[in-house]
N, C-alpha and C positions, 0 to 999 in steps of 0.2 A: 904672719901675724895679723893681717889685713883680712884674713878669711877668718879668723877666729873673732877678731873683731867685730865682723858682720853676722857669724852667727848669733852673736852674744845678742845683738842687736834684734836680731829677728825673733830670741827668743820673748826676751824685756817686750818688745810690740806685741806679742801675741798673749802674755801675760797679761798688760793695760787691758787690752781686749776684753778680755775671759773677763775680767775683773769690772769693767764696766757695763757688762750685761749681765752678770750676776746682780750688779747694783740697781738696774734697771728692772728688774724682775720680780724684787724683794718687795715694794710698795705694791702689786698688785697683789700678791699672797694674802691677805687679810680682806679683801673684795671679795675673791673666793672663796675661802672658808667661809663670810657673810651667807654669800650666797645656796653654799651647800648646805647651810645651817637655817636656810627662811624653806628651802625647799619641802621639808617634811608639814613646815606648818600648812603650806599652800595642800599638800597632799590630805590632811585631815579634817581639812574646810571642804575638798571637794568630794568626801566620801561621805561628810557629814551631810552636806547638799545634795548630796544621790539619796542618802537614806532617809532624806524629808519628803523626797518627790513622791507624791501617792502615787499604789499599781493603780492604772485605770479597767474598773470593771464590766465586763463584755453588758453591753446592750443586746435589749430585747428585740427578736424582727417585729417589723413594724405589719402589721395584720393589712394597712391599706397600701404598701405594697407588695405583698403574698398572696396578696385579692385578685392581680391579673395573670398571676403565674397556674394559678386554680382552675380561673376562668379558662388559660385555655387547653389545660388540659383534658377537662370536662366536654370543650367543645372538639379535641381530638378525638374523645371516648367517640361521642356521638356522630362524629365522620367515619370511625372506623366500622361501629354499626349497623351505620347509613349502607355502607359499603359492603357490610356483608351479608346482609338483608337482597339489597340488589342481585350479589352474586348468587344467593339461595335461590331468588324469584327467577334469575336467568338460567340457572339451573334444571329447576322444573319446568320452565314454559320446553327448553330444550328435548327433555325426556318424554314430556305430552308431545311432541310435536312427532320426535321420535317414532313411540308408539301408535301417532294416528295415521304416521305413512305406512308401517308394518301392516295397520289394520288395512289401509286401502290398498297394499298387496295384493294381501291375503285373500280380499274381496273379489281383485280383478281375475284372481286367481281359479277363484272358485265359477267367477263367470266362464269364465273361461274351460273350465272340464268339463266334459259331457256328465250330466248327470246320472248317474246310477241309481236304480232300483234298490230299495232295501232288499237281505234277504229272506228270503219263508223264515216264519220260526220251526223252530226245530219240532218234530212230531212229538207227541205226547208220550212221558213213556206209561207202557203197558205191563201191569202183572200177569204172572200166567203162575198156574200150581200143574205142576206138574202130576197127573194122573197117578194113582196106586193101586190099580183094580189090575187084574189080570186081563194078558189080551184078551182070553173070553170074554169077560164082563165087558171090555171096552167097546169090542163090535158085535156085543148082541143086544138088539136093537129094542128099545124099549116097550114096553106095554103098555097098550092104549086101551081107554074103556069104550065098550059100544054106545055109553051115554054123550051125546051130543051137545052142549049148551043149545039154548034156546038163539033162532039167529034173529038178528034185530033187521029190522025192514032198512031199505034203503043202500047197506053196505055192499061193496064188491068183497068176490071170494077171497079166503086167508092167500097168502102166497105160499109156493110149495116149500118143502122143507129143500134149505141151502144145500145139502150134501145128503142124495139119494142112497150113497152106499158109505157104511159110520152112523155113528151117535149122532144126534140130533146137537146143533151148537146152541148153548144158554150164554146171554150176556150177561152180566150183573153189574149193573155199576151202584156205588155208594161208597162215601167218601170215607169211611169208617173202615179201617185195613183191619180190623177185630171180625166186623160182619162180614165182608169179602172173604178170607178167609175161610172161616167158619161155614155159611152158606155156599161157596166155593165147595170146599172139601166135600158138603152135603151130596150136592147136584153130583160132583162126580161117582162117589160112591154109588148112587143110584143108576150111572152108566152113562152120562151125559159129558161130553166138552164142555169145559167153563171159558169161558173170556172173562176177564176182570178190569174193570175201567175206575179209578177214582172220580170219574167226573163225566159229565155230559157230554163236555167235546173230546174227550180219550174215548166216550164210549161212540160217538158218529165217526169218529176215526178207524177203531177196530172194526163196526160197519162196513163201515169201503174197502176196507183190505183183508178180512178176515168171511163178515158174510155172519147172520146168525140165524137161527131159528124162532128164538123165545129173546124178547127183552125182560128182565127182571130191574128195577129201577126205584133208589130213595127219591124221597120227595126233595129234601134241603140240601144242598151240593153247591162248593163253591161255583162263581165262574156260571155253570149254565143247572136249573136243578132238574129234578124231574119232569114237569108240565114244562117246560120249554125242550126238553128230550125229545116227550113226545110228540109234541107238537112238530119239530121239524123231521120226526119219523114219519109223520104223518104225509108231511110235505113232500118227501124225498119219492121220487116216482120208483125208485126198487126197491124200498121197507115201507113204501107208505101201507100196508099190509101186515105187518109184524108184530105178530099179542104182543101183548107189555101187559104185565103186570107189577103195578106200584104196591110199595111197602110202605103206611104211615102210621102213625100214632095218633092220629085224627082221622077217622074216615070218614065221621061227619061232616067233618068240617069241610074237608078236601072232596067230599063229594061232584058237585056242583064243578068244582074247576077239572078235576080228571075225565069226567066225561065230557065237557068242552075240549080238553085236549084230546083227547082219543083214546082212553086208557082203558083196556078191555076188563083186566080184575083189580079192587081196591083191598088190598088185605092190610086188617089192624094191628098191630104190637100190641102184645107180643100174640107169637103164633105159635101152631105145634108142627115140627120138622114133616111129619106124615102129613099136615093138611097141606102145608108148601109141598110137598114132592108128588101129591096128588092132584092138585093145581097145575101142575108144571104138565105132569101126564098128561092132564086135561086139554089143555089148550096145544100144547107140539100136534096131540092125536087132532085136534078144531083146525092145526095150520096147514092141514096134508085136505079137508074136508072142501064141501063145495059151497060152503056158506060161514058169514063170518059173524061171531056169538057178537050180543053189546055188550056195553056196560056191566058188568058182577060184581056182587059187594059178598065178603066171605067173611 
């Protein structure tokens, strides 16, 4: 009975309890609700105070300080410039420098080799026409006249003919391959060897290594012309001997210098083929004889 008693008890206590903090609790319940009830006001005063705050709008840069950021980059340009100017100039003194020891190589180099001779130029080349007369005609030997030119005081005898057995050898030089030719073909036909020279020193050339009978010779020729031909046939101690007869288109005029140089016949342009082949007779038959004709004008 004592135990239920004291239950009873313990419940009644716990019941006060409950019951006196329920009563404690209940006066602040209206504080709260105050409070949850002022909160929204607070919240629309503070949104309305955000949405009064002006945006604040970006500022301009300021030009006086953008002034030393310019400055130095301007002065970077011009260091980098500076700089590569230098390296360009270090550049070229390098490659002259280069180059001037190469040169002074080269130099000691060339002291240094024995010097060589240039060498000869090459001989002149020579035309030749090759002959169309039958061997008889070729070695039978030409006809000479009993008439003599007149000889001129003073001269030594013609030199004898190059080649005692055979045609008599005819030079011809002029610089004209239509006349050579042509006057070529003549003289052979007539039974004579041609030599053909374009030029004065092709023709003292075929001289020394061929040897001739008659010179036949244009006055204008590049390189060396006719009067300087004859002139150093003149000179040469085994042609100084050798007719020459010049072909010009001025005989008067060329008078006066052909007979200073030595020129034994002056025939004018144009001519007739018989008077040249009789001329030519003329003088081979003068170069076998024991006196030597002057000057003739035909």
């Amino acid at each position: 009975m004592n135990t239920y008693l004291l239950g009873g008890l313990a419940v009644a206590g716990l019941l006060v309890l409950v019951g006196v903090l329920l009563l404690r609790r209940r006066p602040n319940a209206p504080a709260r609700d105050h409070h949850r009830a002022a909160v929204p006001v607070d919240t629309a005063a503070a949104d309305a105070s955000v949405r009064a705050v002006p945006t604040p709008t970006p500022t301009p840069p300021d030009p006086a300080a953008a002034a030393p950021n310019v400055d130095a980059q301007r002065l970077a340009a011009t260091e980098a410039l500076r700089q590569a100017r230098r390296r360009k100039a270090e550049a070229a003194a390098r490659l002259q420098a280069e180059q001037q020891a190469q040169a002074d190589a080269h130099a000691r180099q060339a002291r240094q080799l024995p010097q060589v001779p240039p060498a000869p130029p090459a001989p002149h080349p020579v035309e030749r026409i090759t002959p169309v007369l039958s061997p008889l005609a070729i070695h039978t030997p030409p006809t000479t006249t009993s008439s003599q030119p007149s000889a001129a005081p003073g001269l030594a005898p013609l030199r004898a003919p190059s080649s005692p057995v055979g045609p008599p050898t005819v030079l011809l030089a002029d610089d004209s391959k239509v006349v050579r030719v042509k006057t070529g073909r003549l003289l052979e036909k007539a039974g004579w060897r041609v030599l053909l020279a374009d030029d004065g020193l092709a023709a003292l050339q075929l001289l020394d290594a061929e040897g001739a009978d008659l010179l036949i010779t244009d006055v204008e020729m590049p390189g060396l012309d006719g009067f300087e031909l004859t002139r150093r046939v003149r000179a040469h101690p085994r042609w100084g001997r050798l007719p020459v007869i010049m072909i010009t288109s001025s005989d008067d005029k060329h008078r006066d210098q052909a007979s200073a140089a030595g020129v034994n016949l002056l025939m004018g342009k144009p001519y007739e083929e018989a008077a040249l082949l009789a001329q030519v007779r003329l003088w081979l038959g003068a170069a076998s004889g024991s006196t030597a004709p002057g000057l003739a004008l035909h």
